[in-house]
Rosetta silent file (secondary structure, phi, psi, omega in degrees, C-alpha in Angstrom):
SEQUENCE: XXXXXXXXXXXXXXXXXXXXXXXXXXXXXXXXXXXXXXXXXXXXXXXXXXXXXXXXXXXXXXXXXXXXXXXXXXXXXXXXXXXXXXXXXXXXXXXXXXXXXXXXXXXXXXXXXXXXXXXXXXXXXXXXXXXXXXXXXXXXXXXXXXXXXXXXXXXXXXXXXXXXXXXXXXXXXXXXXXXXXXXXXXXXXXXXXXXXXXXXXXXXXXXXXXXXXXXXXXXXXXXXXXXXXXXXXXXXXXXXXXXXXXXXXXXXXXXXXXXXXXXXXXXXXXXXXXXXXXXXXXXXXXXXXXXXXXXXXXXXXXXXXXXXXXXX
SCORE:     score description
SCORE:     0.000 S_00000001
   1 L     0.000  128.067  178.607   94.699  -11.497   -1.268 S_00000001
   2 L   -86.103  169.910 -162.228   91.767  -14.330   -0.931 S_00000001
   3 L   -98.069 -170.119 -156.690   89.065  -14.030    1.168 S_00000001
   4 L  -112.814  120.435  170.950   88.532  -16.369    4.150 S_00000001
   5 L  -117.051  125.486 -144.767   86.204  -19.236    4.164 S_00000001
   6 L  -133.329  117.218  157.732   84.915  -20.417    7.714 S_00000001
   7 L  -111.951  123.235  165.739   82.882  -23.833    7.539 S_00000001
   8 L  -112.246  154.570  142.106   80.699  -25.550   10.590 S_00000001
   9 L  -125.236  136.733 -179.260   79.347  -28.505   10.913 S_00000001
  10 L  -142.029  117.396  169.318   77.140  -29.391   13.623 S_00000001
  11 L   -58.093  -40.375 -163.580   76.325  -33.000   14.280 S_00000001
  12 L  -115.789  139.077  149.157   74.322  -32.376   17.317 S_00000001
  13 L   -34.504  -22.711  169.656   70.746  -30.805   18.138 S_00000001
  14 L   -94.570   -3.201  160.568   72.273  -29.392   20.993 S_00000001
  15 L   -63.044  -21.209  170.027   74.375  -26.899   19.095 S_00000001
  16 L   -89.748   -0.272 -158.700   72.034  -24.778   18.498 S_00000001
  17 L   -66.516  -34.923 -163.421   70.868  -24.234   21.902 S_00000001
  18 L  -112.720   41.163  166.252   72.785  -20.956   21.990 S_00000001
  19 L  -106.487  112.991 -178.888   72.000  -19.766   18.875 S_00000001
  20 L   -64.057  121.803  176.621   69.239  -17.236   18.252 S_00000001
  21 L   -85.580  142.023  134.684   66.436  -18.835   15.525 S_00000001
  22 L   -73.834  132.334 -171.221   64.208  -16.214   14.063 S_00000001
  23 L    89.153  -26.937  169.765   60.277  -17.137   15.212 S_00000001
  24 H   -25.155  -67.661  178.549   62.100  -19.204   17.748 S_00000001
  25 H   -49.366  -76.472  177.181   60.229  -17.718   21.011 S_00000001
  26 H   -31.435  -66.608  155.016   57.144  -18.006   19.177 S_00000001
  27 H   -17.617  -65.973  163.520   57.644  -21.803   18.295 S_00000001
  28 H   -53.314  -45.981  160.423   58.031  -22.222   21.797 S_00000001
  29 H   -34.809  -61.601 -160.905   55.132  -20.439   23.116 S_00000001
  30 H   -71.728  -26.397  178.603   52.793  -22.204   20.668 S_00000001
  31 H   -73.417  -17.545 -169.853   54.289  -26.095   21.971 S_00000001
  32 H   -98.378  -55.670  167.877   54.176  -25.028   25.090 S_00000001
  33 H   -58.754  -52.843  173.468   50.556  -23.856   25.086 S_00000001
  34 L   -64.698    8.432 -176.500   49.258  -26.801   23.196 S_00000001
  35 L  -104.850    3.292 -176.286   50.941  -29.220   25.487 S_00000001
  36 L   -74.474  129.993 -179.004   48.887  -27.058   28.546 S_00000001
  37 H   -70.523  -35.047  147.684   46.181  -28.794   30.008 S_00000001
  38 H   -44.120  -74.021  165.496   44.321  -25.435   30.851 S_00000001
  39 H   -62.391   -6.360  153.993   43.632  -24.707   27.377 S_00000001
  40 H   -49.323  -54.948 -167.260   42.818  -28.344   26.493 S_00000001
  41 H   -61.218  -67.498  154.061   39.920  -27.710   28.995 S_00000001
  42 H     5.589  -94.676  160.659   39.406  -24.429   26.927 S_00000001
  43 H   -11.431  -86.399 -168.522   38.949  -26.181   23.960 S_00000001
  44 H   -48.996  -45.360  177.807   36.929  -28.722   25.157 S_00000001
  45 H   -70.340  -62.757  162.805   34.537  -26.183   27.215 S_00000001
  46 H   -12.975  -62.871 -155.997   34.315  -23.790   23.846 S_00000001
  47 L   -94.390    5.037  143.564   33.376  -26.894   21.845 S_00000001
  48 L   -87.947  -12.040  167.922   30.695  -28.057   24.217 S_00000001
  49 L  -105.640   21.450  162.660   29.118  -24.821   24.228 S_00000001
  50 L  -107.540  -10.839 -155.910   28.778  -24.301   20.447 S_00000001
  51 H   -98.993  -18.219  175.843   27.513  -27.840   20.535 S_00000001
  52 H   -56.547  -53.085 -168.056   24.757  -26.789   23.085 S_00000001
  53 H   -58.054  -40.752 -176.482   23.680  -23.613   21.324 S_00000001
  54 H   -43.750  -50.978 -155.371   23.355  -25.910   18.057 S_00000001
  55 H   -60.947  -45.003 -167.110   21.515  -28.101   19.956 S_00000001
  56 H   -78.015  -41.916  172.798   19.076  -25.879   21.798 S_00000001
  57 H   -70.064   -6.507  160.126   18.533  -23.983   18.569 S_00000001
  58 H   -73.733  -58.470 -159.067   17.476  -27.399   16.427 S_00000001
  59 H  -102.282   12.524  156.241   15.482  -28.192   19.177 S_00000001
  60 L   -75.817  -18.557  177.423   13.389  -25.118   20.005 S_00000001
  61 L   -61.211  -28.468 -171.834   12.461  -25.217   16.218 S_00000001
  62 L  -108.673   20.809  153.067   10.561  -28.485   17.040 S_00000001
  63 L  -119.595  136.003  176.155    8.985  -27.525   20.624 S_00000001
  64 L  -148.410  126.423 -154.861    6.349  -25.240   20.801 S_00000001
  65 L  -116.512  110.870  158.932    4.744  -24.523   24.339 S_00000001
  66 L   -71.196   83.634 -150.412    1.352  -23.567   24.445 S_00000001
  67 L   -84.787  124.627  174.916    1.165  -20.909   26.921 S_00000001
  68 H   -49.165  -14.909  165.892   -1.716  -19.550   28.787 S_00000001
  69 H   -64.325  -58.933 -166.540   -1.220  -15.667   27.348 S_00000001
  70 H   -51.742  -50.495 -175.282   -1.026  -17.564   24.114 S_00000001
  71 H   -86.748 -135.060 -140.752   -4.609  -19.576   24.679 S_00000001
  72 H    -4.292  -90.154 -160.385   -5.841  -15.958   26.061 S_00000001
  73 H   -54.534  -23.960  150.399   -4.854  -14.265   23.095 S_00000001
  74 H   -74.462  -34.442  153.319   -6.602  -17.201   20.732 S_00000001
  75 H   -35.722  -62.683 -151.023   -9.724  -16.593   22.581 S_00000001
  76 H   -70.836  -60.185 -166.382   -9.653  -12.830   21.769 S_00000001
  77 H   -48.073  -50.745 -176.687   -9.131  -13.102   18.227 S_00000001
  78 H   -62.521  -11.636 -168.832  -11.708  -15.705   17.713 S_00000001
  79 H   -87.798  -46.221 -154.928  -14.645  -13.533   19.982 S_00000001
  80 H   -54.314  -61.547 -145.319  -13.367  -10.496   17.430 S_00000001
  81 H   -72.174  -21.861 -159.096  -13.670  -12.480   14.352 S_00000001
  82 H  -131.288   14.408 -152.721  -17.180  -14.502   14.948 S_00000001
  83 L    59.585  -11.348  173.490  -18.447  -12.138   17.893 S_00000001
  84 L  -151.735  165.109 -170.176  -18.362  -13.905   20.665 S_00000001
  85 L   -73.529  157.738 -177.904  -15.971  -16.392   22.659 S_00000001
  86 L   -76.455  137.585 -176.936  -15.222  -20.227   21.778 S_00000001
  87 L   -84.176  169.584 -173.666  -17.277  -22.971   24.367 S_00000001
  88 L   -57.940  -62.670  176.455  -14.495  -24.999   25.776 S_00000001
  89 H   -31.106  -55.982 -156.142  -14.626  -27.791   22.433 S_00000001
  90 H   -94.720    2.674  179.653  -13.909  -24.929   20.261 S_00000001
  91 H   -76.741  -59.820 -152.852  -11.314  -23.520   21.891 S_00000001
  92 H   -73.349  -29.957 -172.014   -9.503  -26.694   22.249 S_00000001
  93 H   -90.567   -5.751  136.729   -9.778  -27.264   18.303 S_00000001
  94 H   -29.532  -75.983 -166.884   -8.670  -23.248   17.979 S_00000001
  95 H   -48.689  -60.121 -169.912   -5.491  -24.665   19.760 S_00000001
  96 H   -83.810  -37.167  154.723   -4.802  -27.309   18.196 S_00000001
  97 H   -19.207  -80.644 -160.795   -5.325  -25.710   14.034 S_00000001
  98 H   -39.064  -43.088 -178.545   -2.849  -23.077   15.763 S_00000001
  99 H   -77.119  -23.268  172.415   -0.149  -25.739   16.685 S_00000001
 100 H   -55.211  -74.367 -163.097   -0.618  -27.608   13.220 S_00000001
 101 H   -58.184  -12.509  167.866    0.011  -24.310   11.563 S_00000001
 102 H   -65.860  -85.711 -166.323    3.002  -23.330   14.092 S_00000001
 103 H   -53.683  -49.907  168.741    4.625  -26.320   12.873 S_00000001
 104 H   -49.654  -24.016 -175.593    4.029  -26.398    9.267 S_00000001
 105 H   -84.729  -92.374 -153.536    5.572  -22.703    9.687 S_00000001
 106 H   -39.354  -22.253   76.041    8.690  -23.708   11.248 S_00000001
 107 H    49.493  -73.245  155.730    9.063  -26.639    9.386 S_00000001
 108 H   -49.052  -67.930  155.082    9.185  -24.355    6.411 S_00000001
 109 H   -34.857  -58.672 -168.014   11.250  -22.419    7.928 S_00000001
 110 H   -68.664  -50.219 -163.657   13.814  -24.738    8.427 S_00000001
 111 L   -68.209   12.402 -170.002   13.653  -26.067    4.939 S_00000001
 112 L    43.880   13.770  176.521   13.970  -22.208    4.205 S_00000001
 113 L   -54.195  -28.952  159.862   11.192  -22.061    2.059 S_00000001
 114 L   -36.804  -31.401 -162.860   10.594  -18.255    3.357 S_00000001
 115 L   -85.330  140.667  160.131   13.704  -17.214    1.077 S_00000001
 116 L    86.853   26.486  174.362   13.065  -16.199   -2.099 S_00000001
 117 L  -147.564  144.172 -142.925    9.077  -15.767   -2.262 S_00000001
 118 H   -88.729  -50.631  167.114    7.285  -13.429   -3.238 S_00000001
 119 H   -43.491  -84.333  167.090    3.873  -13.772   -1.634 S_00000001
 120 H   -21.820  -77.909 -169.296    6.288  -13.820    2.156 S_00000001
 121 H   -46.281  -46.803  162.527    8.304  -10.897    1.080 S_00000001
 122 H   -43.358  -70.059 -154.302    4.627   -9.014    0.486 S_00000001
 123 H   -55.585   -8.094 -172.530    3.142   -9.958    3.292 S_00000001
 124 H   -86.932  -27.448 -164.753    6.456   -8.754    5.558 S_00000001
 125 H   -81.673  -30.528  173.513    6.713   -5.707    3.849 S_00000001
 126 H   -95.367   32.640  151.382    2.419   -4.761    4.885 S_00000001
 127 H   -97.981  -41.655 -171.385    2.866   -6.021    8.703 S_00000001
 128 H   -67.723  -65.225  178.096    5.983   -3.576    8.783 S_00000001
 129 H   -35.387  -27.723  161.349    3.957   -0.929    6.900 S_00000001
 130 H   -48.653  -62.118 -160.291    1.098   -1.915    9.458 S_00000001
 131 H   -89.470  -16.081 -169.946    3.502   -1.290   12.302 S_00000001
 132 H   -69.008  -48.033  175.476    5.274    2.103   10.779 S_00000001
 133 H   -34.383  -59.960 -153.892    1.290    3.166   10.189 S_00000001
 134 L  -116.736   63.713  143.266    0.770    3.017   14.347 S_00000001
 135 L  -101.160  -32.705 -139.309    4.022    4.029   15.447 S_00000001
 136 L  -140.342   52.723  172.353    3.542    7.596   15.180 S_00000001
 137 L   -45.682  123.952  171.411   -0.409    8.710   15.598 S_00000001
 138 L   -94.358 -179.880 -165.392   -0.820   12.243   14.846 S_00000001
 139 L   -91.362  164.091 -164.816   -2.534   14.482   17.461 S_00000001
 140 L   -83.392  168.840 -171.047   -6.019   16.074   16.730 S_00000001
 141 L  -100.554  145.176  179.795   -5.787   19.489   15.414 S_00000001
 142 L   -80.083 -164.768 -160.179   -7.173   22.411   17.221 S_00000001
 143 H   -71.411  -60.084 -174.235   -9.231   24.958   15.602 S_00000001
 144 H   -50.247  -61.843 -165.720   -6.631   27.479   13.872 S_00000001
 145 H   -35.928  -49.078 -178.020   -5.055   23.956   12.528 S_00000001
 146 H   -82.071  -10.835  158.743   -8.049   23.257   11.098 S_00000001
 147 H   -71.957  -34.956  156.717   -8.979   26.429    9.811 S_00000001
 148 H   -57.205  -43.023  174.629   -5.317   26.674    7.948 S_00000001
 149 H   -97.102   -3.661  164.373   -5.771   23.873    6.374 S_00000001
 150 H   -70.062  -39.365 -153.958   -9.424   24.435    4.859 S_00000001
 151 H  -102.515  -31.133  161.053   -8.223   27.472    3.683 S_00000001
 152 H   -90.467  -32.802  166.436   -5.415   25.963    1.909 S_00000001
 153 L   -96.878   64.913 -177.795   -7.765   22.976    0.311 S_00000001
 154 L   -84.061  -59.967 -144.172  -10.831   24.729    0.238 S_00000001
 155 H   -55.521   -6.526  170.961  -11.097   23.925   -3.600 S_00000001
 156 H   -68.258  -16.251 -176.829  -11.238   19.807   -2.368 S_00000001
 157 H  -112.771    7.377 -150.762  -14.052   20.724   -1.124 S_00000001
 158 L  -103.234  147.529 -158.952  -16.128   22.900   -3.226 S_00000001
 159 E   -90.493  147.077  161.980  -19.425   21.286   -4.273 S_00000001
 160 L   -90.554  146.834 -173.659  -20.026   20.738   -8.006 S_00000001
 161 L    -9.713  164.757  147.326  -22.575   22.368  -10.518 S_00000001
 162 E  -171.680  165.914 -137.180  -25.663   20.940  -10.669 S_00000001
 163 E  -161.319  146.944 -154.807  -28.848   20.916  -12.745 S_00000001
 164 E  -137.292   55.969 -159.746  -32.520   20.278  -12.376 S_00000001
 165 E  -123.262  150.527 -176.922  -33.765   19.306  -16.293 S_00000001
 166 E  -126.888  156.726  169.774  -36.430   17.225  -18.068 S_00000001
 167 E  -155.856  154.073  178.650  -35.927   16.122  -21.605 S_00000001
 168 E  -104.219  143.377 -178.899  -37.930   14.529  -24.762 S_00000001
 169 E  -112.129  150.788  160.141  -36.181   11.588  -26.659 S_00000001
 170 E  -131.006  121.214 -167.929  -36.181   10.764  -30.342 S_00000001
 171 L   -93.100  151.138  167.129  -34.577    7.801  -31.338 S_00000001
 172 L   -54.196  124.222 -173.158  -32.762    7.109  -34.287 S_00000001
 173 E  -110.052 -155.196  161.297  -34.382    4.790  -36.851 S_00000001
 174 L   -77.150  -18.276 -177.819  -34.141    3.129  -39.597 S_00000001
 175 L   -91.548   14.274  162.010  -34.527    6.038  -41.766 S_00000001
 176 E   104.420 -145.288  166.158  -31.368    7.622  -39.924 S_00000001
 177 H   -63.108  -77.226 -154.983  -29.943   10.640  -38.158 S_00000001
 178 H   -58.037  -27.110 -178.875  -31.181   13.657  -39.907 S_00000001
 179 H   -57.580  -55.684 -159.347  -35.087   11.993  -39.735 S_00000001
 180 H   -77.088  -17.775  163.303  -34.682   11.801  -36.201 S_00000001
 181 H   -89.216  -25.986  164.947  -33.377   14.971  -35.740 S_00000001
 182 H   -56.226  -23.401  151.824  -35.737   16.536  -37.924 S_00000001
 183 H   -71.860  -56.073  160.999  -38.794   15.370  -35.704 S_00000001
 184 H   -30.318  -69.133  164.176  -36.704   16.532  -32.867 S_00000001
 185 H   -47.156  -43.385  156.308  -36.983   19.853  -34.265 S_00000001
 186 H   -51.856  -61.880  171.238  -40.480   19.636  -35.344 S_00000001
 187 H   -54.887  -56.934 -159.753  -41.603   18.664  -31.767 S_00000001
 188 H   -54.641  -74.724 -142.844  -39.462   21.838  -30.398 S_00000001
 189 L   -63.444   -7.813 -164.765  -41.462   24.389  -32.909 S_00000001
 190 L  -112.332  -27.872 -167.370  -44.901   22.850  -31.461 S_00000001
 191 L   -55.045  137.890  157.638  -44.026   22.609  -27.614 S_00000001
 192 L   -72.409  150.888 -166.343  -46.126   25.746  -25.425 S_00000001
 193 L   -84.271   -8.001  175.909  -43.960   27.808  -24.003 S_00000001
 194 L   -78.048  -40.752  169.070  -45.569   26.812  -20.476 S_00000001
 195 L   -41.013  125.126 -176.787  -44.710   23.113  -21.010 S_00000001
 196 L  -132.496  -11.928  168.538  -42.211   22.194  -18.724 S_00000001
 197 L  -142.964 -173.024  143.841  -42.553   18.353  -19.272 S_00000001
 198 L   160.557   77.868 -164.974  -43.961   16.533  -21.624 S_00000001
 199 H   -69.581  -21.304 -163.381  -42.008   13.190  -22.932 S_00000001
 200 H   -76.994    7.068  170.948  -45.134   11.530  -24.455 S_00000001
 201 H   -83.248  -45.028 -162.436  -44.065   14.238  -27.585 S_00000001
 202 L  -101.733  170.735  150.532  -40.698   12.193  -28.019 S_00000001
 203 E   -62.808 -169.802  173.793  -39.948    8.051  -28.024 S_00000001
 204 L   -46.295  149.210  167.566  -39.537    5.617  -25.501 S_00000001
 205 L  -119.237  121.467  169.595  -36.910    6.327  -23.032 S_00000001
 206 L   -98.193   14.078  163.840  -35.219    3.578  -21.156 S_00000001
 207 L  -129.291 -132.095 -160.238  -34.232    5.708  -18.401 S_00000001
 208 L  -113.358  152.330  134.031  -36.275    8.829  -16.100 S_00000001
 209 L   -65.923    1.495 -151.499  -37.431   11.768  -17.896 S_00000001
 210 E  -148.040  128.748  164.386  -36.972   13.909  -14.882 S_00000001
 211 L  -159.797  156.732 -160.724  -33.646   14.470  -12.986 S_00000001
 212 L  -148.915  132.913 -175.758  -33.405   16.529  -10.225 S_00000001
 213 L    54.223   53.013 -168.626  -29.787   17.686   -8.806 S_00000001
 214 E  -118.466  134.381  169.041  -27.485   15.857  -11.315 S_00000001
 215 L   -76.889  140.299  178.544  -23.761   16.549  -11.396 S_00000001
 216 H   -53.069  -40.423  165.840  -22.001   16.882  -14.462 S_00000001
 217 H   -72.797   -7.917  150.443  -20.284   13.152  -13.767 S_00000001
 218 H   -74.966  -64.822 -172.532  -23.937   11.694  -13.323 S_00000001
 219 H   -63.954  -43.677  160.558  -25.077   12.913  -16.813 S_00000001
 220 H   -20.893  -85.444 -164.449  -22.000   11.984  -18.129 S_00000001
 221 H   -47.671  -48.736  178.376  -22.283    8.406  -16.676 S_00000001
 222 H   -74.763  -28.722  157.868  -25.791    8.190  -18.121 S_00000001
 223 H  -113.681   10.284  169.685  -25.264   10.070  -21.825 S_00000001
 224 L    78.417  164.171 -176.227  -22.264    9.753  -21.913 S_00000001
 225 L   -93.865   95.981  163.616  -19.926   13.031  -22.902 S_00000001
 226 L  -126.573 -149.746 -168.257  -21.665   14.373  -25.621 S_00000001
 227 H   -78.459  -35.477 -148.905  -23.541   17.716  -26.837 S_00000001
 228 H   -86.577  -72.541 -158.072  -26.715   16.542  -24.816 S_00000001
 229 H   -29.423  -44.990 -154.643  -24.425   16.050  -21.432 S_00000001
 230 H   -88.812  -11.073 -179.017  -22.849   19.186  -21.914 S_00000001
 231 H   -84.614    6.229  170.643  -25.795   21.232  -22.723 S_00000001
 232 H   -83.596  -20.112  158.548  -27.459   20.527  -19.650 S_00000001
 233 H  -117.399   12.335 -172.013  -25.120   22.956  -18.123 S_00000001
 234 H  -101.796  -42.756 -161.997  -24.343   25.218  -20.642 S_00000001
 235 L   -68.840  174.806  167.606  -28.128   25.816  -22.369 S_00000001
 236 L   -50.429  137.267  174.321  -30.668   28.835  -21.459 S_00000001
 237 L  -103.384  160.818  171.653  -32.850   27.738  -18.628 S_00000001
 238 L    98.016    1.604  163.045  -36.671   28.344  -18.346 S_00000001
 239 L  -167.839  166.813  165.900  -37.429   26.882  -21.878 S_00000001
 240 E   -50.044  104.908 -160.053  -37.070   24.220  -24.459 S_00000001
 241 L  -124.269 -152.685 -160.881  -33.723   24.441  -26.182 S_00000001
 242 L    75.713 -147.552  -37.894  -32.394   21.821  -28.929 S_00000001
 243 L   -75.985  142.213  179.563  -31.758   19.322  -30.545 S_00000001
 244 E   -81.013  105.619 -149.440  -29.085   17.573  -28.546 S_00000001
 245 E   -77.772  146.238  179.950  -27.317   14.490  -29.875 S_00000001
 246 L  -127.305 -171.297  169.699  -26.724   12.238  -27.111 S_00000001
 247 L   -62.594    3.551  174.685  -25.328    8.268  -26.682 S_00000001
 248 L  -104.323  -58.251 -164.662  -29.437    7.033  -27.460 S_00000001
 249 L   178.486 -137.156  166.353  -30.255    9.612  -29.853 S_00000001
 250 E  -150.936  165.491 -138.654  -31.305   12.705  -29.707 S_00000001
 251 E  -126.685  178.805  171.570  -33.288   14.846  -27.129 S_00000001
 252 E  -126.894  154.769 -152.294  -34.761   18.249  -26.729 S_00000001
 253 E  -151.953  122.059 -164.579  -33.971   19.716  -23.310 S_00000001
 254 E  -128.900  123.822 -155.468  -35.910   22.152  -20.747 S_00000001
 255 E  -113.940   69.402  178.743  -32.723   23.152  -18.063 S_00000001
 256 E   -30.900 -114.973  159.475  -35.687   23.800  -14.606 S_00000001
 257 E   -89.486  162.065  174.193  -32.937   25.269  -12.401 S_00000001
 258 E  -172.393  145.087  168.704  -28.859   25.097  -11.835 S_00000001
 259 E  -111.156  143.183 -176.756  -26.150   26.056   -9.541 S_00000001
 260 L   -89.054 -176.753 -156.136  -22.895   26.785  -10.385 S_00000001
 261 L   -89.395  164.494 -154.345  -20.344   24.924   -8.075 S_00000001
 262 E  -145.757  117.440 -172.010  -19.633   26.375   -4.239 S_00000001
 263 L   -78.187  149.790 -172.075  -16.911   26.150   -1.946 S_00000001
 264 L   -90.735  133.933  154.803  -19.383   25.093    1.868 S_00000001
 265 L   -44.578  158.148 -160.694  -18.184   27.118    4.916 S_00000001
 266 L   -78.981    9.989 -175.950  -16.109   25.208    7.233 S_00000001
 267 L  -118.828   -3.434  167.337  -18.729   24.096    9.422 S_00000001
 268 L   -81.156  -23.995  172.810  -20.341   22.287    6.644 S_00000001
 269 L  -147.538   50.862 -169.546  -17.821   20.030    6.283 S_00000001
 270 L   -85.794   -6.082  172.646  -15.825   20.318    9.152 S_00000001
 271 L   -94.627  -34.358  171.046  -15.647   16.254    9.881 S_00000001
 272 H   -58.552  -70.605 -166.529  -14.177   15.718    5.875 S_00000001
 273 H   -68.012  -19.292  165.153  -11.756   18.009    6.867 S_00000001
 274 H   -80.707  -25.991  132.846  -10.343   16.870    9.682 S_00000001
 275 H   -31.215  -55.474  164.490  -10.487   13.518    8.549 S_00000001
 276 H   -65.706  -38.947  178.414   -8.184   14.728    5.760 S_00000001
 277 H   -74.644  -29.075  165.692   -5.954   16.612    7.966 S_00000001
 278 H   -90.022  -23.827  161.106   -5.005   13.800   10.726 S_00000001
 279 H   -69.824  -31.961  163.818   -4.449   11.172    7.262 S_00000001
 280 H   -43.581  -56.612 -172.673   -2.480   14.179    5.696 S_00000001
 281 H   -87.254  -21.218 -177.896   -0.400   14.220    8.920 S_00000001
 282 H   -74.323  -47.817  178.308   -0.548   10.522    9.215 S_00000001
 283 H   -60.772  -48.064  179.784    1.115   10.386    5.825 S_00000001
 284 H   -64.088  -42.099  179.549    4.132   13.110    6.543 S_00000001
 285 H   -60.075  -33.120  157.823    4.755   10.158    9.848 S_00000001
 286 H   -30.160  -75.146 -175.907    4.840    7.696    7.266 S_00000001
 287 H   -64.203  -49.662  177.974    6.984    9.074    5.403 S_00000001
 288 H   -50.617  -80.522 -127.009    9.618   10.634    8.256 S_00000001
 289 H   -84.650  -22.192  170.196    9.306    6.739    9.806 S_00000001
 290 H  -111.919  -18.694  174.864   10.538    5.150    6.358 S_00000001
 291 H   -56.992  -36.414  171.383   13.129    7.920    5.520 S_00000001
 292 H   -81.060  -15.408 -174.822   14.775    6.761    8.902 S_00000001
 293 H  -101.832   -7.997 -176.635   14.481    3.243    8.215 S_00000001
 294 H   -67.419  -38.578 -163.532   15.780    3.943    4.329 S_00000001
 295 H   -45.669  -74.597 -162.596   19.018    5.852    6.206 S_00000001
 296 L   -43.585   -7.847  178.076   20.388    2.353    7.041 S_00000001
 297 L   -88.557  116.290  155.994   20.573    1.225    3.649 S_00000001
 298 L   -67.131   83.657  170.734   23.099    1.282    0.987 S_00000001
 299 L  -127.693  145.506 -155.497   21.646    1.024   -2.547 S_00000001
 300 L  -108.547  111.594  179.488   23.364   -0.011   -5.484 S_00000001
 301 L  -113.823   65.893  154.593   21.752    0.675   -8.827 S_00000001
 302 H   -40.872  -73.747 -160.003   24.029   -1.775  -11.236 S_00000001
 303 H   -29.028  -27.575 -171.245   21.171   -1.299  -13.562 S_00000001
 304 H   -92.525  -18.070 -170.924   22.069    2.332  -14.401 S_00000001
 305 L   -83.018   91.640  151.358   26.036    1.933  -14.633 S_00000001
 306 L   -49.882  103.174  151.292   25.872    2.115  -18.709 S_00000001
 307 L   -71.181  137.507  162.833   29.190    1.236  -20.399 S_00000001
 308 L  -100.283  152.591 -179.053   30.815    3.551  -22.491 S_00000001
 309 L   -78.730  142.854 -115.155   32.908    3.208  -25.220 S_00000001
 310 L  -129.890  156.678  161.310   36.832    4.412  -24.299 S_00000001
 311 L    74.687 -177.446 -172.340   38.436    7.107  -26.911 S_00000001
 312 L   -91.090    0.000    0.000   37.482    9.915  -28.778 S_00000001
């Protein structure tokens, strides 16, 4: 038995009225709203008030209103910077430098010349370090604070050796080392045991004979680290020891007095430490104050994702 074949034709636009289109309703909606004059005005109000904002925002970039707070606040800086305030003439040329450079900045700005430089990107990153710095002052520390924390850095504080010494020099010559150390020895063997100075035994010196309270990082800086430097805190004191070679040559050495190094009671240096202890605490505010601004951040280290090679 065949099946049944059922053909329309429909000649007219009206045939369809009372047939359901999928998307139909919708179709209608949307012809019906754009033919509404209430969202023409829509439109039209939308697309004068994007045309405003453009507008206002091009042209505050090129007006810049010189305010009296503003002229206050050029005043102050200039009395900080030269000591005292600008006569009326100097004011007025204060003002106007400021509005040149106000313009050359925005100016820039628009032309974007901010992006992308290196010298900008510094200077934004120390005003925000600047303002992270003075967000968070810490408070001064009472006594127990400050007694806690001496007691945990006391050794930051402890003064170093120091030495009280005279010395005779013999310089190296043309006839070498061992001559000049061998008169260096020769002078020692002759010296009275009473003699406590006496350079006019030795050569020329181009620096003191005499030192009085020198730190091991003073004799350093002046002989440099050698045998002589170190033997100023190491030899016997209370006689004539050598010889020592040092960076001039080489010396014979009488060690007056020395102290070995000393932590100071807290009342000796009770302004160092508290000094250390509100920048100590200044630093942990620092730190707290960029850890919260780091939270917001998402970083991506491409550099470290290393391909590897696939199978065994």
């Amino acid at each position: 038995m065949g099946g049944w074949t059922i053909k329309i034709e429909i000649n007219s636009p009206s045939a369809l009225s009372g047939v359901r289109q999928p998307g139909g309703r919708a179709r209608r909606l949307l012809l019906r709203l754009l033919t509404e004059p209430l969202f023409h005005f829509m439109l039209l109000g939308l697309a004068l008030f994007l045309a405003e904002r453009a507008y206002h925002a091009r042209a505050d970039v090129y007006r810049i209103e010189v305010t009296p707070a503003h002229v206050a606040q050029l005043s102050r800086n200039y009395a900080l910077q030269y000591g005292a305030p600008p006569d009326a003439a100097t004011l007025e040329q204060v003002i106007e430098d400021d509005v040149r450079e106000e313009m050359l900045y925005r100016q820039g700005r628009t032309l974007k010349l901010d992006q992308d430089d290196i010298i900008v990107r510094r200077r934004i990153v120390q005003k925000e370090q600047f303002l992270i710095e003075n967000l968070h002052p810490p408070a001064e520390p009472n006594p127990a604070q400050l007694a806690a924390y001496y007691a945990q850095h006391a050794e930051h504080y402890a003064t170093p050796a120091r030495a009280a010494f005279s010395h005779i020099f013999f310089a190296v010559g043309p006839d070498g080392e061992a001559a000049a150390q061998a008169r260096a020895k020769a002078a020692l063997a002759r010296i009275p045991a009473d003699v406590v100075r006496a350079p006019e035994r030795g050569d020329a010196f181009p620096d003191l004979y005499d030192f009085s309270a020198f730190e091991p990082e003073q004799v350093e800086r002046l002989f440099g680290r050698t045998g002589f430097a170190r033997a100023v805190f190491e030899a016997p004191t209370g006689r004539w020891v050598g010889p020592y070679r040092s960076g001039y040559g080489w010396h014979l050495l009488y060690v007056d007095t020395r102290s070995p190094p000393a932590i100071p009671p807290l009342s000796e240096v009770r302004d160092r430490v508290r000094g250390d202890y509100l920048q100590a605490a200044q630093d942990r505010a620092n730190a707290t104050a960029l850890d919260q601004i780091a939270r917001r951040f998402t970083v991506v280290r491409a550099d470290r994702d290393v391909a590897r090679p696939s199978g065994g």
